[in-house]
PyMOL Python script that loads the backbone (N, CA, C, O; Angstrom):
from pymol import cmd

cmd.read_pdbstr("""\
ATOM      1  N   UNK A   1     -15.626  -6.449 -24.110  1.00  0.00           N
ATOM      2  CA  UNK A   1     -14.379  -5.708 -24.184  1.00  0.00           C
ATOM      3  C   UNK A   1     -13.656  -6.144 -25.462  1.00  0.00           C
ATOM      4  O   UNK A   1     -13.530  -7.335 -25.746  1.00  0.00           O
ATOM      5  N   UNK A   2     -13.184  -5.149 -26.226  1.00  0.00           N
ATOM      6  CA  UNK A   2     -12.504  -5.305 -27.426  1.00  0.00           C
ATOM      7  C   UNK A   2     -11.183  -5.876 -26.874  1.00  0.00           C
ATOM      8  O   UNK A   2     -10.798  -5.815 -25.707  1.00  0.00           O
ATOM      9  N   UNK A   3     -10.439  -6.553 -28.130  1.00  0.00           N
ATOM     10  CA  UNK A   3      -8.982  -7.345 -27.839  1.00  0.00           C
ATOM     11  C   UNK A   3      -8.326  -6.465 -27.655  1.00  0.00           C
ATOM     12  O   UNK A   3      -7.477  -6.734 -26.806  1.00  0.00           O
ATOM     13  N   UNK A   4      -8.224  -4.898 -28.248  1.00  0.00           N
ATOM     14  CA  UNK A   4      -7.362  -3.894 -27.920  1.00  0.00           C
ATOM     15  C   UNK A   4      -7.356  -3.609 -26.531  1.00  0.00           C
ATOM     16  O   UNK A   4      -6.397  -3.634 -25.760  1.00  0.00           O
ATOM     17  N   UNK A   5      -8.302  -3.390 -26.352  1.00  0.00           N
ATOM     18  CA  UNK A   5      -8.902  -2.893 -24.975  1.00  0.00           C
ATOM     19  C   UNK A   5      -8.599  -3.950 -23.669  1.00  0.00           C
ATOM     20  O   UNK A   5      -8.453  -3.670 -22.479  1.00  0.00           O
ATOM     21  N   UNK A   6      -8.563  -5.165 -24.299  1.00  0.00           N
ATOM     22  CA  UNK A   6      -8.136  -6.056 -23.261  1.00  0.00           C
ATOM     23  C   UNK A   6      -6.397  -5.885 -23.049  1.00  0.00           C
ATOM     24  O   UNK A   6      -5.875  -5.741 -21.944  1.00  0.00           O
ATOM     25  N   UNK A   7      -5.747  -5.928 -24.178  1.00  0.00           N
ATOM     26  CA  UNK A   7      -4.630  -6.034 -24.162  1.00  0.00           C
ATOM     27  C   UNK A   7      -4.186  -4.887 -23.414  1.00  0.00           C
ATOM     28  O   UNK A   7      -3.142  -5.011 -22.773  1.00  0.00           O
ATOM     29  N   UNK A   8      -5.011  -3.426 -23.382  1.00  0.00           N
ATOM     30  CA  UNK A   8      -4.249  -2.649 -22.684  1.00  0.00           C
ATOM     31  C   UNK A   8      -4.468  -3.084 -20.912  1.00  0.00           C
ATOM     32  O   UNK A   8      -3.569  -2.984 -20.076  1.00  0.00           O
ATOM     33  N   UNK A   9      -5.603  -3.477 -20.685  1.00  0.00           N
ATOM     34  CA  UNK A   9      -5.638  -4.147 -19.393  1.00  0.00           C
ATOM     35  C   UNK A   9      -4.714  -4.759 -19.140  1.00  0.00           C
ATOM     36  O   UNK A   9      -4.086  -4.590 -18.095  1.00  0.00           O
ATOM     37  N   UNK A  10      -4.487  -5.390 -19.794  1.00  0.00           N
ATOM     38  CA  UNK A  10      -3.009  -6.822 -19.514  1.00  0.00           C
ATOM     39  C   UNK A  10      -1.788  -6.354 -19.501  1.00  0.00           C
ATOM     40  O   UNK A  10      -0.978  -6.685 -18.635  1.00  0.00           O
ATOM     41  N   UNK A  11      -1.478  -5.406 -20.609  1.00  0.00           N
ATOM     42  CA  UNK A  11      -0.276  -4.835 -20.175  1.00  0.00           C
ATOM     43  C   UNK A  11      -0.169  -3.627 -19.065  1.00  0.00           C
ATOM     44  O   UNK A  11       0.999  -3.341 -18.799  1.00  0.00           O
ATOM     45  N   UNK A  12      -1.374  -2.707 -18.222  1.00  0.00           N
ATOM     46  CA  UNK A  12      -1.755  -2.107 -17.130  1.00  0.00           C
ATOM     47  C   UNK A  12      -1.202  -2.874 -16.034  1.00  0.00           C
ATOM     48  O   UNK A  12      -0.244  -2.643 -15.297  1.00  0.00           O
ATOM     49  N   UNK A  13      -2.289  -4.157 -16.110  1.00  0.00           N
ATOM     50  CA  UNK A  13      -1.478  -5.227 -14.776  1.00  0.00           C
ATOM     51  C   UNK A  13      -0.217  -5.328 -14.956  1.00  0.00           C
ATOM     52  O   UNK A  13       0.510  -4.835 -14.093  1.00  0.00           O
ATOM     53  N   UNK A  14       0.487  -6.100 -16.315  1.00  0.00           N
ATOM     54  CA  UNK A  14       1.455  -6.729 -16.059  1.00  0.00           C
ATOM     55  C   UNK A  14       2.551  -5.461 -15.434  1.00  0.00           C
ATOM     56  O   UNK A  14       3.247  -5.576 -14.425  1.00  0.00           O
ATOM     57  N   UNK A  15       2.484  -4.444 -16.200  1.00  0.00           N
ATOM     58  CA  UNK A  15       3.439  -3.436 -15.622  1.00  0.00           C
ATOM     59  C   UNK A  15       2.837  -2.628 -14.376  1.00  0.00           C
ATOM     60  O   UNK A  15       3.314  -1.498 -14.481  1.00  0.00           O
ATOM     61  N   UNK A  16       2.085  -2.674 -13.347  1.00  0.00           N
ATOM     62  CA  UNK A  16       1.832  -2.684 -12.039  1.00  0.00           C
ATOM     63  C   UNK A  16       2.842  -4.000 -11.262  1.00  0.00           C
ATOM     64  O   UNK A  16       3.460  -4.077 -10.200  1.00  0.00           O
ATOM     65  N   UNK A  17       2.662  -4.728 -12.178  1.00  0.00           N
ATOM     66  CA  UNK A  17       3.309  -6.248 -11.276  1.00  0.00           C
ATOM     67  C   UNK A  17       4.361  -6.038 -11.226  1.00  0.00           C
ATOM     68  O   UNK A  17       4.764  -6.705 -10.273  1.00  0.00           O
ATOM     69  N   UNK A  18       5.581  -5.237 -11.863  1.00  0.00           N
ATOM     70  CA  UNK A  18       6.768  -4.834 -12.296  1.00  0.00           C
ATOM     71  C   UNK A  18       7.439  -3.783 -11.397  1.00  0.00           C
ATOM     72  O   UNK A  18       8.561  -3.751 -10.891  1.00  0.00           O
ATOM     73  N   UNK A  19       5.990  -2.598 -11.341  1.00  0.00           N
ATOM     74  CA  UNK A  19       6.545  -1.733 -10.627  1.00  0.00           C
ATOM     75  C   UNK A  19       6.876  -1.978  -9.381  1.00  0.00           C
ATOM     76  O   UNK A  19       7.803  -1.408  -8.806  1.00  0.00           O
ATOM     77  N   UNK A  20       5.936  -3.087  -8.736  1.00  0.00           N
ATOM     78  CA  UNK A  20       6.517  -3.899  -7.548  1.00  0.00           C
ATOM     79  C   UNK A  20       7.544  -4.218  -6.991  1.00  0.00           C
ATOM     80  O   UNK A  20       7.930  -4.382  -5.833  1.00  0.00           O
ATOM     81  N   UNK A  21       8.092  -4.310  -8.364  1.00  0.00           N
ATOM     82  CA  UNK A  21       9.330  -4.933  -7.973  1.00  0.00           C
ATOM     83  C   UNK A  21      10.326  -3.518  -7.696  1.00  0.00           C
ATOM     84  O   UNK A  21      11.305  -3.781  -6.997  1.00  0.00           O
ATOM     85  N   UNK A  22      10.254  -2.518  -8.000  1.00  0.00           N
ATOM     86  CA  UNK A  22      11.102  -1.257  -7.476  1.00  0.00           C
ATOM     87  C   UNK A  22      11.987  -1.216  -6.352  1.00  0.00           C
ATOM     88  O   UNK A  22      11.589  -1.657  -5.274  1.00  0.00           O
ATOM     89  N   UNK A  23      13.008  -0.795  -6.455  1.00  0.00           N
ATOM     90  CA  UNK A  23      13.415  -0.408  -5.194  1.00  0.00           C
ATOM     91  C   UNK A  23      13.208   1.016  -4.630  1.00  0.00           C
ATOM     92  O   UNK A  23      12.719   1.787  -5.456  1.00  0.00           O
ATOM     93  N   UNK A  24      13.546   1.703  -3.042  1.00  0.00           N
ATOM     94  CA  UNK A  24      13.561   2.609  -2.323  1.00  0.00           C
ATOM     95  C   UNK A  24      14.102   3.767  -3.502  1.00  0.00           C
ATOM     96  O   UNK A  24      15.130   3.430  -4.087  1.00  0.00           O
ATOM     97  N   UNK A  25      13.625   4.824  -3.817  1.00  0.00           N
ATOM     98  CA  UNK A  25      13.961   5.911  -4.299  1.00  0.00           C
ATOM     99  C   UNK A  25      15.332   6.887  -3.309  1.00  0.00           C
ATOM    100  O   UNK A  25      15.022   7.560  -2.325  1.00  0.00           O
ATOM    101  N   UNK A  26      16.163   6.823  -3.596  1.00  0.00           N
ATOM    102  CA  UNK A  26      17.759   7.187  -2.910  1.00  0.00           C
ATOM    103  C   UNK A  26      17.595   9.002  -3.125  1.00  0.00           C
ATOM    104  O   UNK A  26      17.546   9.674  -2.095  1.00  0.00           O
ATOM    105  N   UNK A  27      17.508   9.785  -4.628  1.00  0.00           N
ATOM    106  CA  UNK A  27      17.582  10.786  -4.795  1.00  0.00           C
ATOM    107  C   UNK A  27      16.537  12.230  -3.883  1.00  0.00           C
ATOM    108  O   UNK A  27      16.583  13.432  -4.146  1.00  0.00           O
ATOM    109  N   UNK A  28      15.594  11.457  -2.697  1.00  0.00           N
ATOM    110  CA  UNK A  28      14.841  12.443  -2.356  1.00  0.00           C
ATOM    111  C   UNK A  28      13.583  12.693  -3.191  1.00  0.00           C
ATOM    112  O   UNK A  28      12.600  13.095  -2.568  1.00  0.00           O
ATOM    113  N   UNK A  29      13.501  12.560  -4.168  1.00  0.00           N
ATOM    114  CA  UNK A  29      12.231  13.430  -5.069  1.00  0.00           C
ATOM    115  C   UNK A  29      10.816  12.903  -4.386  1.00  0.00           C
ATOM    116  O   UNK A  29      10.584  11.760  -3.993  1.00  0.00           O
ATOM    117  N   UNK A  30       9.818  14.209  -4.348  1.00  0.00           N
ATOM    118  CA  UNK A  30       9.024  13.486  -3.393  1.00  0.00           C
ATOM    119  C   UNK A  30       8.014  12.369  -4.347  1.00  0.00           C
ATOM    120  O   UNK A  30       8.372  11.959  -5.451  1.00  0.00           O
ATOM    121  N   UNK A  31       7.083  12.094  -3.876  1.00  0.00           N
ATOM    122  CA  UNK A  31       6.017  10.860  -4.713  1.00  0.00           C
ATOM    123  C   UNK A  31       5.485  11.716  -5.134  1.00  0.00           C
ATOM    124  O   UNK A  31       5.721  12.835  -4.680  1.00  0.00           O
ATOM    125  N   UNK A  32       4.375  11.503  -6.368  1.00  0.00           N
ATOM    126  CA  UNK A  32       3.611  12.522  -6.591  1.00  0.00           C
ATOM    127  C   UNK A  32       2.586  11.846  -6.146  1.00  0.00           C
ATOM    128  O   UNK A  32       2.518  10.617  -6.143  1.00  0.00           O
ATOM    129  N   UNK A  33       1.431  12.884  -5.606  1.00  0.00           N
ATOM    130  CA  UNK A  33       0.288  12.415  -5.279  1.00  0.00           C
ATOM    131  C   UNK A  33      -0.657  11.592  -6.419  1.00  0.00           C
ATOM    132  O   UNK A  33      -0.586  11.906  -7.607  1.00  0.00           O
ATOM    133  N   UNK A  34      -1.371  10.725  -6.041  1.00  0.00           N
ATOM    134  CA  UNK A  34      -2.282   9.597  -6.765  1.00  0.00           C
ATOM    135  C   UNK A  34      -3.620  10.136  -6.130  1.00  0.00           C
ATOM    136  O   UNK A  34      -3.923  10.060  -4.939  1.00  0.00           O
ATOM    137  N   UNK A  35      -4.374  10.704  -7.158  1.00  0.00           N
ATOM    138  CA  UNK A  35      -5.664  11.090  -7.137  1.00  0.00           C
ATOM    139  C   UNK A  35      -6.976  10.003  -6.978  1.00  0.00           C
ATOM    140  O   UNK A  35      -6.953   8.851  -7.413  1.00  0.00           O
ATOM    141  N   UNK A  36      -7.768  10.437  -6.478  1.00  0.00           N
ATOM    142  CA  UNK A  36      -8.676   9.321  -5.894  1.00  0.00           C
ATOM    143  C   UNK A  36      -9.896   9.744  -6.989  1.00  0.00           C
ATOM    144  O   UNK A  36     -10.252  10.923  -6.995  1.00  0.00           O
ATOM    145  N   UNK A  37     -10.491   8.855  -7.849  1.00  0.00           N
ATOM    146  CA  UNK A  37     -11.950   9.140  -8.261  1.00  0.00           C
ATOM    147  C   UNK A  37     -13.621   7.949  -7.799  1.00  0.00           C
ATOM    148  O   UNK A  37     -13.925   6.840  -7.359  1.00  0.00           O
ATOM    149  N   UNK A  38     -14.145   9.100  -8.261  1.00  0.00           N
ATOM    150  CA  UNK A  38     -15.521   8.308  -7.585  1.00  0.00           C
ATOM    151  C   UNK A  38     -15.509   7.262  -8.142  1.00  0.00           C
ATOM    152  O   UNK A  38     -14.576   6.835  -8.822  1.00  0.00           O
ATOM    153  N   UNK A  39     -16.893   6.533  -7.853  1.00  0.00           N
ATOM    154  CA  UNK A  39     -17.026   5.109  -8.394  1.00  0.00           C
ATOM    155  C   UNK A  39     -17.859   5.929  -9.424  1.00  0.00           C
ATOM    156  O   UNK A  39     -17.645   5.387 -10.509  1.00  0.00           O
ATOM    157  N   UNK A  40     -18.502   6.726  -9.556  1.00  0.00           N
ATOM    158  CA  UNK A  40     -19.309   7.241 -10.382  1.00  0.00           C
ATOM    159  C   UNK A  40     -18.680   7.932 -11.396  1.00  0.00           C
ATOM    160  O   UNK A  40     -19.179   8.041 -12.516  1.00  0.00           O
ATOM    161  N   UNK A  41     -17.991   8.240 -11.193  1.00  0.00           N
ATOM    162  CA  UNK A  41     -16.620   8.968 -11.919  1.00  0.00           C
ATOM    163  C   UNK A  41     -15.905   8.048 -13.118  1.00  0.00           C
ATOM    164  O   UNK A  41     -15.773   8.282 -14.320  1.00  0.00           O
ATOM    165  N   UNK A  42     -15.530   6.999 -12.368  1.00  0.00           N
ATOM    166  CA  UNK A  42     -14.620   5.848 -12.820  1.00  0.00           C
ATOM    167  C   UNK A  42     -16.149   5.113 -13.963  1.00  0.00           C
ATOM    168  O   UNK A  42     -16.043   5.221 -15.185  1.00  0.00           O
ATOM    169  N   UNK A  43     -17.237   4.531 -13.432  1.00  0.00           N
ATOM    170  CA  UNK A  43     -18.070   4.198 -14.202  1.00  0.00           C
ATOM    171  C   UNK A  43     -18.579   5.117 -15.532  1.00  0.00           C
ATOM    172  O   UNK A  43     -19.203   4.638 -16.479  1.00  0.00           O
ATOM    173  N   UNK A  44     -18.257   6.266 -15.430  1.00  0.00           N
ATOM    174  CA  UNK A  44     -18.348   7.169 -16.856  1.00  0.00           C
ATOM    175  C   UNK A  44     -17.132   7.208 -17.667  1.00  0.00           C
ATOM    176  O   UNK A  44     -17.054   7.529 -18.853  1.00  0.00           O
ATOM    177  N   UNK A  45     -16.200   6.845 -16.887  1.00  0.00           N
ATOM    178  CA  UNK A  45     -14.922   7.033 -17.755  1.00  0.00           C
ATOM    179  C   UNK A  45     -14.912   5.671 -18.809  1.00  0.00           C
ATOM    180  O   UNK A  45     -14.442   5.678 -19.947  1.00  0.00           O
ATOM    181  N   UNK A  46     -15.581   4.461 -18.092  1.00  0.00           N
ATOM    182  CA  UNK A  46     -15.397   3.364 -19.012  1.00  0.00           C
ATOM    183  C   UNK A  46     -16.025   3.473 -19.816  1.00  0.00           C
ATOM    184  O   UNK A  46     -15.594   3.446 -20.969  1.00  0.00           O
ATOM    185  N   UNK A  47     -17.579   3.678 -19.456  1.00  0.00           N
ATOM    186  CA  UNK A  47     -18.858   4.164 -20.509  1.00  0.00           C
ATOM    187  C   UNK A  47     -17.961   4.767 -21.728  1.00  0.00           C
ATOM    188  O   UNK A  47     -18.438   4.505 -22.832  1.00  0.00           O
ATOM    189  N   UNK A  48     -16.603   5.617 -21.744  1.00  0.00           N
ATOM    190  CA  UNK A  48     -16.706   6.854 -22.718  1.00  0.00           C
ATOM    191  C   UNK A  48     -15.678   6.061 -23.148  1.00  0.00           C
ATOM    192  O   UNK A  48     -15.603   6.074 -24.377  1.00  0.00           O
ATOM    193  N   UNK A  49     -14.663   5.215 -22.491  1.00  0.00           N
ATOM    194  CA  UNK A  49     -13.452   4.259 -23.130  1.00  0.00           C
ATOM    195  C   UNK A  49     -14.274   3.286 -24.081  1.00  0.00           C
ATOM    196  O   UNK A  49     -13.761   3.057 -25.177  1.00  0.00           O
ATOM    197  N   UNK A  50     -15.431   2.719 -23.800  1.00  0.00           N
ATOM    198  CA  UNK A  50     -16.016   1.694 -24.424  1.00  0.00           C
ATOM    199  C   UNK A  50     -16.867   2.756 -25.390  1.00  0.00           C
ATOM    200  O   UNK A  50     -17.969   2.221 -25.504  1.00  0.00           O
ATOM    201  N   UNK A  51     -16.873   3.453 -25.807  1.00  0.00           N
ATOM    202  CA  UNK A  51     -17.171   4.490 -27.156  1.00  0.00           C
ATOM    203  C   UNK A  51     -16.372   4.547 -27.693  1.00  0.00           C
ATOM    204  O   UNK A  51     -16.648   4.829 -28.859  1.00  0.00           O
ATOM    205  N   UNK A  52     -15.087   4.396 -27.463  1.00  0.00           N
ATOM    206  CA  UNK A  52     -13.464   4.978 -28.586  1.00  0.00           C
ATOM    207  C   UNK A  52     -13.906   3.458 -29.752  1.00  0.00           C
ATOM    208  O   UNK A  52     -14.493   2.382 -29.874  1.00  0.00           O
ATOM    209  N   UNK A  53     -12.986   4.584 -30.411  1.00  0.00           N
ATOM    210  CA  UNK A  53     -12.774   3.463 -31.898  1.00  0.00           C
ATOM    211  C   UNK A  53     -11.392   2.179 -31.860  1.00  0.00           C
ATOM    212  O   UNK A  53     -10.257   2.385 -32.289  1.00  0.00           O
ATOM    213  N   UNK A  54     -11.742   1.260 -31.417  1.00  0.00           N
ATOM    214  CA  UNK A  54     -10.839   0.217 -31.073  1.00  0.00           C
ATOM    215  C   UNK A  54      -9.319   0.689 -31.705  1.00  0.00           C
ATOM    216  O   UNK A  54      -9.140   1.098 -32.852  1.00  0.00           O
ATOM    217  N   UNK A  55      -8.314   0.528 -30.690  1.00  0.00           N
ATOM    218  CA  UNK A  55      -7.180   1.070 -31.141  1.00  0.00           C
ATOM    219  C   UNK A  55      -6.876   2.022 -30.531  1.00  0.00           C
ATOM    220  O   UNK A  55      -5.871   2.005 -29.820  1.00  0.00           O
ATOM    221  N   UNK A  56      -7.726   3.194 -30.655  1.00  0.00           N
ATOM    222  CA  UNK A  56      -7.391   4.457 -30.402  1.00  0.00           C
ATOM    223  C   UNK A  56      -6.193   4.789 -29.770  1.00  0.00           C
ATOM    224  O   UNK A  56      -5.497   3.903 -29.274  1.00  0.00           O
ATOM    225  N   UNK A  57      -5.784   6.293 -29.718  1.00  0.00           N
ATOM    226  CA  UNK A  57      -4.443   6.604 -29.148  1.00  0.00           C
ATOM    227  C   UNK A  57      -4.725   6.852 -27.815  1.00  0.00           C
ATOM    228  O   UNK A  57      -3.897   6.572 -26.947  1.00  0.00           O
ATOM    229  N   UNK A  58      -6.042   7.457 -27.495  1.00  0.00           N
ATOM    230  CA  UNK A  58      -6.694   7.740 -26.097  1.00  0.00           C
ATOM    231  C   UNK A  58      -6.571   6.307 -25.029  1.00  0.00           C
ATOM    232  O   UNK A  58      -6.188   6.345 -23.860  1.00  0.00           O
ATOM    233  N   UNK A  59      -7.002   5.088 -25.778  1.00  0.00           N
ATOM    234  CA  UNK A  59      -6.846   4.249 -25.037  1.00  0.00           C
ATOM    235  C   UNK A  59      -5.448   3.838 -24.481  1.00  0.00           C
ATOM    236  O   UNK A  59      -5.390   3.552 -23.285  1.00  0.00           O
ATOM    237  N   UNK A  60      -4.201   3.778 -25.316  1.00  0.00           N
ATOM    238  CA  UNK A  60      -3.019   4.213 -25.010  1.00  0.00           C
ATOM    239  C   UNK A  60      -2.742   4.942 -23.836  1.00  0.00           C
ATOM    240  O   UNK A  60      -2.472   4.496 -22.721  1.00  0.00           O
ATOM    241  N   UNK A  61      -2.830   6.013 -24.179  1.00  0.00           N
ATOM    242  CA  UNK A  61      -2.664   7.173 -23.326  1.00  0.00           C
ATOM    243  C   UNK A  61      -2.967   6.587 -21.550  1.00  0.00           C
ATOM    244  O   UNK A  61      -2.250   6.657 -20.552  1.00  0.00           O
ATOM    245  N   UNK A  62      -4.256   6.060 -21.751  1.00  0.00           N
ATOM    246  CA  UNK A  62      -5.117   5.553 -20.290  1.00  0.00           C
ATOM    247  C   UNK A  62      -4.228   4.800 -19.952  1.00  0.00           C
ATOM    248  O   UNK A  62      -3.736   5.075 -18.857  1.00  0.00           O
ATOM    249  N   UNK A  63      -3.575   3.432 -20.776  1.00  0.00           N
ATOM    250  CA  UNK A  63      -3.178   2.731 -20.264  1.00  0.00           C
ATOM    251  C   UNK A  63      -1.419   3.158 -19.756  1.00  0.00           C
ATOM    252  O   UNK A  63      -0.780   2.490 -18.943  1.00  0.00           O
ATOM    253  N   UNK A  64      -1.104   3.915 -20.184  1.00  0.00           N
ATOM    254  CA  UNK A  64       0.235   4.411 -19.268  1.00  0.00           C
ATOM    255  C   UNK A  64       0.010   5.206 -18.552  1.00  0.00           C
ATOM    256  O   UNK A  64       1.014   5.568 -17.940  1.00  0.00           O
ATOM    257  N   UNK A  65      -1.397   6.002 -18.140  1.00  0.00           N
ATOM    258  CA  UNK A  65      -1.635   6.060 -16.988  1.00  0.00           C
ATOM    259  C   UNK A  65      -1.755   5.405 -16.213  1.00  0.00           C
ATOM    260  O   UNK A  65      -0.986   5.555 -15.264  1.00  0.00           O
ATOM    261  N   UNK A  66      -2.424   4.677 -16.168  1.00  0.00           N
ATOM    262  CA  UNK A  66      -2.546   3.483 -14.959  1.00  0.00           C
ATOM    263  C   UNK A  66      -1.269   3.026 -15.023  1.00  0.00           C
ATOM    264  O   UNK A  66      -1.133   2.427 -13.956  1.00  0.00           O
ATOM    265  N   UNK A  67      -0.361   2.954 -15.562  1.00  0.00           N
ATOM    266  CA  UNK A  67       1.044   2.256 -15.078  1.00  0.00           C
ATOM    267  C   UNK A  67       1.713   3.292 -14.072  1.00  0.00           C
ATOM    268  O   UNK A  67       2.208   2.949 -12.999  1.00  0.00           O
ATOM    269  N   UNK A  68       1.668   4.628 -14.555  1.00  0.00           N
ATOM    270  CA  UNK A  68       2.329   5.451 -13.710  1.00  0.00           C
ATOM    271  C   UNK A  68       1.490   6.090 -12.536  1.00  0.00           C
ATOM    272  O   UNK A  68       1.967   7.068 -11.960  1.00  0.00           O
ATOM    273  N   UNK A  69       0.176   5.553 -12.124  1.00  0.00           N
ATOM    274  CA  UNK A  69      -0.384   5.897 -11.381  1.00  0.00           C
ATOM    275  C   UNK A  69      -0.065   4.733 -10.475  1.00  0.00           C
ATOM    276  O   UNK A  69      -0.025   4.915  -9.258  1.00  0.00           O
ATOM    277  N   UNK A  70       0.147   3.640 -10.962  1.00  0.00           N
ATOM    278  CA  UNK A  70       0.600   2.805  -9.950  1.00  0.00           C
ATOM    279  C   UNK A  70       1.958   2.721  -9.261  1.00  0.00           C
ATOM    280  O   UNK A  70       2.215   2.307  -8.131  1.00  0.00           O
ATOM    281  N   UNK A  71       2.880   3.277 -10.328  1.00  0.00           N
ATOM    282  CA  UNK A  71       4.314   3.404  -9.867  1.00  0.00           C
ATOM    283  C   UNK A  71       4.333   4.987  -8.443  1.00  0.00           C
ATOM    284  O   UNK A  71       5.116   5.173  -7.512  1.00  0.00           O
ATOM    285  N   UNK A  72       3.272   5.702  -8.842  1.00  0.00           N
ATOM    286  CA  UNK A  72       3.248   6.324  -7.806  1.00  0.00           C
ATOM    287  C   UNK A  72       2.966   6.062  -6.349  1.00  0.00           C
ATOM    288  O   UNK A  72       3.409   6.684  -5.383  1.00  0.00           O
ATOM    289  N   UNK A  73       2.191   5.082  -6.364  1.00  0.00           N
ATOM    290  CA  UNK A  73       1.931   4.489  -5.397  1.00  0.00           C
ATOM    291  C   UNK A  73       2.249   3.678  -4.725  1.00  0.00           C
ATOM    292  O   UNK A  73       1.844   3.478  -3.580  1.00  0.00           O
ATOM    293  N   UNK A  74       3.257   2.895  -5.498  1.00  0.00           N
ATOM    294  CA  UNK A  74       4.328   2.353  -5.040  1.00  0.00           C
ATOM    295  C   UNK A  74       5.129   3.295  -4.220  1.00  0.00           C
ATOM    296  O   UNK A  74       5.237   3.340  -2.995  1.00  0.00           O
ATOM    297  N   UNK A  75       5.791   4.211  -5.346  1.00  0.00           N
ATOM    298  CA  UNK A  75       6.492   5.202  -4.233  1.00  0.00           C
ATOM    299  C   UNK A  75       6.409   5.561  -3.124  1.00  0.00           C
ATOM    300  O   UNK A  75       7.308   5.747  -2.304  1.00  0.00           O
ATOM    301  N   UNK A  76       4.670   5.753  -2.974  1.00  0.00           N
ATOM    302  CA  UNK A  76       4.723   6.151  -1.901  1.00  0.00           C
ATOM    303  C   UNK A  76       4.650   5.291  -0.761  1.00  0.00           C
ATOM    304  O   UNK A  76       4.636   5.849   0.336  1.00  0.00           O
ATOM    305  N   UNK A  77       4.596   3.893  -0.807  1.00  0.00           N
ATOM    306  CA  UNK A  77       4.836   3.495  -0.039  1.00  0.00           C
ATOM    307  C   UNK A  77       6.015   2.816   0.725  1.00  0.00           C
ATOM    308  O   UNK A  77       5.990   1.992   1.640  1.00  0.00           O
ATOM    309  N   UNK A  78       7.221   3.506  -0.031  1.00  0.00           N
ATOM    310  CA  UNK A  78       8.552   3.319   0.390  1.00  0.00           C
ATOM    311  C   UNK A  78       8.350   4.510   1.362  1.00  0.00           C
ATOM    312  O   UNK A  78       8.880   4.360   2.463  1.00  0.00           O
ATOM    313  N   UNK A  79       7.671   5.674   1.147  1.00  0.00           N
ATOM    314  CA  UNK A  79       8.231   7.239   2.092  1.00  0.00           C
ATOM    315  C   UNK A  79       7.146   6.524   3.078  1.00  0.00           C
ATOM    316  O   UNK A  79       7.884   6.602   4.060  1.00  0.00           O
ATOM    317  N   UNK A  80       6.088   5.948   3.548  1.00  0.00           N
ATOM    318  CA  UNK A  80       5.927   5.595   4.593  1.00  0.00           C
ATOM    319  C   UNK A  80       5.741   4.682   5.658  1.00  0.00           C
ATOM    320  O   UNK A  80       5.597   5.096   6.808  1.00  0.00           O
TER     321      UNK A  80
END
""", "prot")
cmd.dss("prot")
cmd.show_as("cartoon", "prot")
cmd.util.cbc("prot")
cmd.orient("prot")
């Protein structure tokens, strides 16, 4: 794993660890749903992350996904 590539890991976790800390959503808005992928799925996606050109903006991109895929999930476990 490239240092870029690590670092976006690290900052993925660290801001999962954060979103933790959230409180109860007051305004109503519902959660958005958090999509489930295969393991087979997920194993091609790295295959094609570990092809980018270290740096990249794509890798970016991934990694504030996973932050807000986790903040979703957080959410949702205040609604149940």
């Amino acid at each position: 794993m490239t240092n870029s590539k690590l670092r976006a890991v690290v900052l993925a976790i660290a801001a999962s660890s954060l979103a933790g800390c959230a409180t109860e959503r007051s305004d109503g808005a519902p959660c958005p749903p958090v999509v489930a992928y295969s393991r087979e799925v997920l194993e091609r996606a790295a295959g094609e992350l570990d092809a980018l050109p270290a740096g990249s903006a794509i890798e970016q991109m991934l990694a504030d996904y996973q932050v807000m895929r986790d903040q979703a999930r957080v959410c949702g476990d205040f609604r149940t």
